[in-house]
N, C-alpha and C positions, 0 to 999 in steps of 0.2 A: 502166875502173876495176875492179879484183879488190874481191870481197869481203872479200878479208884486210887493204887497206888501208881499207875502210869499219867495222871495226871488229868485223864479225862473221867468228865460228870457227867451222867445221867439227868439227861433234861428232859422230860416228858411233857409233850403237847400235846395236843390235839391237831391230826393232818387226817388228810382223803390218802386212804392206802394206795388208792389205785392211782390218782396225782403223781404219790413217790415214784411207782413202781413205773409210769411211765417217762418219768424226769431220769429216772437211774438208765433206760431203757435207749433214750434216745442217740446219747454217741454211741452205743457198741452196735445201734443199725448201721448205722454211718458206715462203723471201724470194720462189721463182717463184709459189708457188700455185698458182693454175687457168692461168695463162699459160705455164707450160711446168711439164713433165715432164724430173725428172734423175733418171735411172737411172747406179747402180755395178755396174758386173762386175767383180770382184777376187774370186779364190780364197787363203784364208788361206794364205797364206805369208811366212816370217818371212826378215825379209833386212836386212842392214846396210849403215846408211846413214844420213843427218844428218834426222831426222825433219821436224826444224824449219823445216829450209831448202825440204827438199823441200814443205813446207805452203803456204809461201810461195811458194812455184815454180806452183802445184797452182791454189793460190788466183786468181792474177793470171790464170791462164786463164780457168777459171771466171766471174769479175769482167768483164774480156773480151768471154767469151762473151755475158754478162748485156747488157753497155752496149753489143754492137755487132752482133748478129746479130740480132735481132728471131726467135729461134728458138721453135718451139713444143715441141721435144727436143733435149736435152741431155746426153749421157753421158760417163761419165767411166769409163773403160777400162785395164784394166791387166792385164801379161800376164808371164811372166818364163820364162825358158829360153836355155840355149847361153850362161850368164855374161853375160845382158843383162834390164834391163828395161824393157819399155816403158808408159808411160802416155798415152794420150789424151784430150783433152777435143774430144770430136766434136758440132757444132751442125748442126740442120738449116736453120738464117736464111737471111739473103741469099748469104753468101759475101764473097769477095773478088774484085775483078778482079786483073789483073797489074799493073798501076800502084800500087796499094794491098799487092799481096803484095812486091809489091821493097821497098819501105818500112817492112813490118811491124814489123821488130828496130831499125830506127832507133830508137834516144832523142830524146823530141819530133813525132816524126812521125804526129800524132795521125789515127788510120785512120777519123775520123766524116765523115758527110758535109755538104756544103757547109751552115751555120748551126747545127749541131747541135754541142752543147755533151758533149765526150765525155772526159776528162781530161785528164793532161799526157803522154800516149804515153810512157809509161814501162815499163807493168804488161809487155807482152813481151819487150820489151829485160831487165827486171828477172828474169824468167823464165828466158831464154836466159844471163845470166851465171850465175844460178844452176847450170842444170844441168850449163854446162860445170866450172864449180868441184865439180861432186859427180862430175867427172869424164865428162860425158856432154857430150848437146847436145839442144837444140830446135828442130824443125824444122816450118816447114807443110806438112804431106801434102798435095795436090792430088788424092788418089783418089778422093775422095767427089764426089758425081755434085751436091749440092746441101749447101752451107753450109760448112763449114769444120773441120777438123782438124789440131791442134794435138799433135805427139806429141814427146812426152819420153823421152828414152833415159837408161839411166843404167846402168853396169857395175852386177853383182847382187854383192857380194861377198858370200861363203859366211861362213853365221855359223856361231858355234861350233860344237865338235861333239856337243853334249848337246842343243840348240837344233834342229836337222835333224831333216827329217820321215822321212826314210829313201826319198823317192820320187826319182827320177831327175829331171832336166828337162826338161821338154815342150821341144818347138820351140817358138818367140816365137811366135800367133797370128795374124794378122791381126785385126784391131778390124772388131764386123758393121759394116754399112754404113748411115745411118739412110737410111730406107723416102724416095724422091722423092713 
């Protein structure tokens, strides 16, 4: 199913990525408490692109992360260069095996474990249609040594030209790696 048939458009503006990312950020410090720790690394920079969608995209990680990782750190990472940007939502919980990661983006394929009440496996599949309509994709990293990494690509389109910081763009980063 396209977003376009569900009723939602594609509104691209112009926002401060790192603004969103710590607007998205601020209730699930609240909602962890003393049970985990969410750290943002995002340097201000302004890039267009559908804010909203991308919230929702951002969100359902997050959420995700919250109902299935049992993680004590949680970051949410973003990084932009070479007309790409990438976000991550990196847990350090249990992880995935491979049986669960083949499954991940299915709709319905709900990734909890045996008696545990975990929603309608929707939130990644919801995710992954998002970003590919923002024109990217979401994919599970496998590089993390313990828990799970979630990274979202999404073209950087160059906003105006009054709007530009005047700095060149970095290579993409790599996301650090949380501590085993």
């Amino acid at each position: 199913m396209r977003l376009s048939s569900s009723g939602l458009r594609m509104r691209p503006r112009e926002f401060d990525l790192a603004d969103l990312l710590e607007k998205i950020a601020a209730p699930y410090r609240y909602r962890c408490g003393t049970r985990m720790r969410l750290s943002v690394h995002a340097r201000p920079q302004i890039i267009n692109s559908d804010p909203e969608l991308l919230e929702r995209a951002i969100t359902n990680l997050l959420e995700n992360a919250l109902r299935h990782s049992s993680a004590r750190r949680l970051m949410l990472i973003a990084r932009l260069g070479e007309g790409r940007i990438r976000i991550w939502v990196v847990d350090d919980g249990r992880g995935m095996d491979e049986a669960r990661a083949a499954l991940a983006f299915e709709p319905f394929a709900n990734a909890g474990q045996a008696g545990e009440v975990t929603g309608f496996g929707l939130g990644l599949p919801s995710a992954r249609l998002i970003a590919r309509e923002l024109g990217g994709d979401l994919v599970l990293d496998r590089r993390v040594r313990k828990g799970c990494s979630f990274m979202l690509e999404l073209p950087a389109l160059p906003p105006s030209p009054a709007l530009r910081t005047g700095q060149a763009p970095t290579d993409v980063e790599e996301p650090p790696c949380v501590a085993a």
